[in-house]
Phi, psi and omega in degrees: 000130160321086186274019198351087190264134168267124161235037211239178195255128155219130184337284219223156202263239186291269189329322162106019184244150175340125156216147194301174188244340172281310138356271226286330177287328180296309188318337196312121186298185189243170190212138184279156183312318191288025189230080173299342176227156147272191195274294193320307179320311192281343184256313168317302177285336174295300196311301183287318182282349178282316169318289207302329194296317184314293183330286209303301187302324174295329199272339201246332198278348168294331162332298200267323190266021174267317190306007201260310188331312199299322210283282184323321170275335280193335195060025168081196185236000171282339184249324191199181188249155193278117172250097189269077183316126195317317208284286183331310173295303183308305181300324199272310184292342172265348169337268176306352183243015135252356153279344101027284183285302190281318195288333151332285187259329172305309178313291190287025162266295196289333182317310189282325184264342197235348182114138169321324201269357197261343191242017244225075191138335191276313188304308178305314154331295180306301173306332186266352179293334199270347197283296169341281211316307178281353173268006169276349210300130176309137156281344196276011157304165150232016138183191213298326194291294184258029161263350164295337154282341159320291206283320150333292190309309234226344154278024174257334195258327192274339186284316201293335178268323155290014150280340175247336160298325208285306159352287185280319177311304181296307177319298187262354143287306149342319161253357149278336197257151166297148165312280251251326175266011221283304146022250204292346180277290179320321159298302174339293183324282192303352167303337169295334165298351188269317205283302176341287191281343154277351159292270179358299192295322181290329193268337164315321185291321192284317169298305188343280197318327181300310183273014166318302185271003172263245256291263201310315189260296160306321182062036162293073212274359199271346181269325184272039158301263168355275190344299198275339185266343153313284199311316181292289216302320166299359170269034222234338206275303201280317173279325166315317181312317220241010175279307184332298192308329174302298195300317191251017159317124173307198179255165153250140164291332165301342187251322195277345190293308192278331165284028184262343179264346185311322182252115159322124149317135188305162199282274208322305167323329173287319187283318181270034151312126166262007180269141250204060189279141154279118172248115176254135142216144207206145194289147164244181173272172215074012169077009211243159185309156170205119167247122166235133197265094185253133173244110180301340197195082172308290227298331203266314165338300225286353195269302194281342171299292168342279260257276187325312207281339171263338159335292215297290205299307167336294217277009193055241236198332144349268154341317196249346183279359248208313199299354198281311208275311153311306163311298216276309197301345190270127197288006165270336173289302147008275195279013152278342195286281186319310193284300193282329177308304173305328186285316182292329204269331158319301182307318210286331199307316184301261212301332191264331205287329203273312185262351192258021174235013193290346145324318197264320173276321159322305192275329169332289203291342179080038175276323202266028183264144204240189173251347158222195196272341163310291168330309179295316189285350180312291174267021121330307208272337180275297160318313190297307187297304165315310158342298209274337187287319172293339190204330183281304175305302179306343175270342186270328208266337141357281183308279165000285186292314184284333219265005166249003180253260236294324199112125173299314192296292193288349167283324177283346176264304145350273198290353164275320188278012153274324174275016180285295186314294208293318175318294177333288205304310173323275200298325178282302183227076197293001193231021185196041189222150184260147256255305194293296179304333197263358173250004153274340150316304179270349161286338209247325180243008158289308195287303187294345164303323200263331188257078149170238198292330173297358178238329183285316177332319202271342203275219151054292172287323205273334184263324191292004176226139199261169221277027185245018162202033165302300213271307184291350139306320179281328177286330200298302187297357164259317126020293187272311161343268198299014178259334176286321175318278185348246177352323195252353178253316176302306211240006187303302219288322177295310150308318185267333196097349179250210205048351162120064171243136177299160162092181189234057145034187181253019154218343189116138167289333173307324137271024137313279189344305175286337143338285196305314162321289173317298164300344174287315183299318195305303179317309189287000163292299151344285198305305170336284162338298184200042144280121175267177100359102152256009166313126151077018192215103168259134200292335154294339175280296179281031182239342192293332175292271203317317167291339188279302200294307178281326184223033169235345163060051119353109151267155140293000000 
């Protein structure tokens, strides 16, 4: 059983008396250096990061099941070479991640207005209908082009139910976890995204091997039917585990504390307040905010704190559509919006363009090339495993370990201008770098991906907005993300020339490559420009200042 223990800063504690936001940090349990987790941290992360592992391995494993589609549909590699027209492979590797976009921002909207525990399980649902669904594809379609659309539709319905975890997930780690582990919990999560995708490369290798002596020997190729319906259908596995825990989740005392703020106290409640607040506020190190709240007379706070909250509730569902639109028109909150957003959707063009075609880079570069169609998806399959034990996996535990000495910001800045470089390196000397080389080149820049911008990106939205426009902040800015995807799964294969477009495409994978640079520079700029430093900064706290100061008229 789930005890979904909060340990995250709140106005008042258990007990229901005042507390500092300086309070709650002296307060902190301590922990030995090697004890990355507590026991609650380790059960918050089994419910939300297994959901994430489901995400990552669905979003990723078409990487491995589009050659089997090309083999199968396709007529192989024994009579003609197989053409799995370029636009159509694109629309399909982009499915989910424009379904993706609606599960984003509808999930983190509703998450922020009606609560985590009202969307919170339901998204999973939804991923696993798409999952059926898509192992279901009828064979009596008759012919490829539309059973490739069947499987459109319904990796479109499984992207809107991952697409709506990236929020919610994000949200209630965020608002459950202590300040000093909240980071590094969150890197857990998102490390699932590492795990996802070297299960996906393992279990391929492992059907391979089942189906060996029909695919290899026999040359039955009508089996890797099986296969691929198998390789979808096993995520079917992690989500039946983490849906009970989902469905019965409480509300967090941190998102209703803060949704408390959506509506100004009525004017008359302001003139007779007696209560009599301090507001300090003072830079600590690392640059990052520490607000402490002392109240002299609670009982009269909570009275006009009361007061609003039946205002909102007198005032309907207003009142809470209003908070997005109010939070947002101000241009410092506005350009942290603009800023993670803008960061993500650079990073996704790079990062998506790069894993959800690596099948296409892999044989580009002449690692996957076989003597059939077994040999090849073999060593496909092999290349991806290595990619990720050598350079995918190891960049998020990276992340992990640094990100509470070092910083979100200065890891997310780092980590674009390295891989700008490795893209660089790759593309400047794509004709004079050797097959061994251009693939340590791309294992070097799977780690800086992950030990840099691809987990602060996710990292980032979830802290830098206080939980009453976290998720819908956090989806818009993932959101944008997966708009970067799109474009880069739509137009990789029509660019580069690979997937079976004749030809050097119309720059080349070499010119991708200097795509992919450019956007990496750009992003580390974005964050310079407008990311702040949430190390050591809650963000409910310093949304809790700005409410007391505008509309209870505070001085600091």
């Amino acid at each position: 059983m789930v005890l979904w223990q909060e340990e995250a800063y709140t106005r008042t504690d258990a007990a229901g008396n005042p507390l500092s936001f300086g309070q709650y940090v002296e307060q902190a349990p301590r922990t030995s250096r090697w004890q990355w987790m507590t026991k609650s941290d380790a059960q918050l992360y089994a419910v939300t990061g297994a959901g994430f592992f489901l995400d990552s391995y669905d979003l990723f494993i078409v990487n491995l099941v589009t050659p089997i589609w090309t083999y199968e549909y396709w007529g192989g590699l024994q009579d003609r070479s197989p053409h799995y027209p370029p636009l159509l492979r694109g629309l399909v590797n982009a499915a989910a991640n424009l379904g993706n976009i609606v599960g984003q921002l509808s999930f983190g909207y509703l998450g922020d207005t009606y609560g985590r525990r009202f969307v919170y399980g339901n998204e999973l649902i939804i991923g696993m209908v798409g999952i059926v669904m898509c192992i279901a594809l009828p064979n009596s379609i008759p012919t490829p082009n539309l059973k490739m659309a069947w499987i459109f539709c319904w990796r479109f319905v499984l992207g809107i139910g991952i697409g709506g975890d990236y929020p919610i997930s994000a949200a209630i780690m965020a608002e459950r976890a202590h300040l000093k582990r909240r980071g590094r919990l969150l890197g857990w999560i998102f490390s699932n995204q590492g795990w996802g995708n070297l299960t996906g490369s393992i279990i391929t290798l492992i059907l391979l091997a089942c189906f060996s002596q029909a695919l290899s020997q026999e040359k039955h190729y009508g089996q890797l039917d099986a296969v691929w319906r198998l390789q979808i259908g096993l995520a079917l596995i992690p989500a039946l585990i983490t849906l009970y825990p989902r469905l019965t989740m409480p509300e967090g005392r941190k998102y209703l504390e803060s949704r408390e703020l959506n509506q100004s106290p009525r004017p008359n409640s302001v003139n007779s307040t007696q209560s009599r607040l301090t507001v300090q506020s003072r830079k600590s190190r690392g640059k990052s905010m520490d607000v402490e709240l002392i109240a002299s007379d609670g009982h009269g706070l909570q009275a006009e704190i009361d007061a609003a909250r039946a205002d909102m509730d007198a005032q309907g569902e207003r009142a809470r559509l209003d908070v997005f639109l109010v939070y947002f028109r101000e241009w410092r909150h506005l350009k942290t919006l603009i800023g993670t957003a803008s960061a993500w959707f650079l990073l996704d063009v790079a990062f998506y363009g790069t894993n959800l075609n690596q099948s296409v880079i892999l044989s580009e570069i002449g690692y996957s090339s076989g003597k059939d169609e077994f040999d090849m998806l073999r060593r496909n399959a092999i290349g991806n495993i290595i990619l990720a034990v050598a350079g995918y996996v190891p960049g998020y535990f990276v992340t992990i370990y640094f990100i509470e000495r070092l910083g979100r910001r200065w890891i997310q800045i780092q980590g674009f201008l390295i891989t700008a470089l490795l893209f660089a390196v790759l593309a400047g000397g794509y004709h004079h770098i050797g097959t061994a080389g251009k693939f340590v080149c791309l294992a070097f820049t799977q780690f800086f991906f992950n030990f840099g911008a691809n987990t602060t990106t996710f990292i980032l939205p979830a802290e830098v907005f206080p939980s009453r426009v976290r998720a819908f902040a956090h989806g818009a800015s993932a959101a944008a993300g997966k708009t970067g995807a799109i474009l880069s799964a739509l137009l990789f294969n029509y660019l580069s020339g690979g997937g079976g477009y004749g030809g050097g495409g119309v720059m080349g994978l070499r010119g991708v490559l200097w795509v992919f640079a450019s956007c990496c520079l750009v992003g580390a700029g974005v964050t310079v420009w407008a990311v702040p430093e949430t190390r050591g900064r809650d963000a409910d706290a310093v949304d809790w200042e700005e409410w007391l100061e505008g509309n209870i008229g505070v001085v600091g």
